[in-house]
N, C-alpha and C positions, 0 to 999 in steps of 0.2 A: 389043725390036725395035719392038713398035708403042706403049710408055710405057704402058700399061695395067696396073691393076693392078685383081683381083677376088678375092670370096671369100665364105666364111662366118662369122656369127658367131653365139655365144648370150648374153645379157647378163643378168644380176639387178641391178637396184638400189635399195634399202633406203633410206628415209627415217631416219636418226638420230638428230631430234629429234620432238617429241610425244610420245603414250600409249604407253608401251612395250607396255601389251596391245593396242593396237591393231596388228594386223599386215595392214590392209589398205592402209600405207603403202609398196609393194612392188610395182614394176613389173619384169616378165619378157618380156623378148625371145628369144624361140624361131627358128631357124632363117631367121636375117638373113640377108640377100646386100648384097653392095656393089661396086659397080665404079667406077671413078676412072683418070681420064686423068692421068697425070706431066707438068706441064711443062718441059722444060729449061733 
């Protein structure tokens, strides 16, 4: 009705390449929000 769209999210993500004993290539997103207008 009013083209909105909202929410939650949690994300992890991992770097690939480099030291595999390094694991401080690791970024964590904990209780995201996002809200976003729909164009028609």
């Amino acid at each position: 009705e009013q083209n909105i769209i909202k929410g939650n999210f949690e994300i992890s993500l991992l770097l690939e390449q480099g030291d595999p004993e390094n694991y401080d290539n690791k970024l964590v997103l904990k209780n995201g929000k996002f809200k976003a207008t729909i164009d028609n």
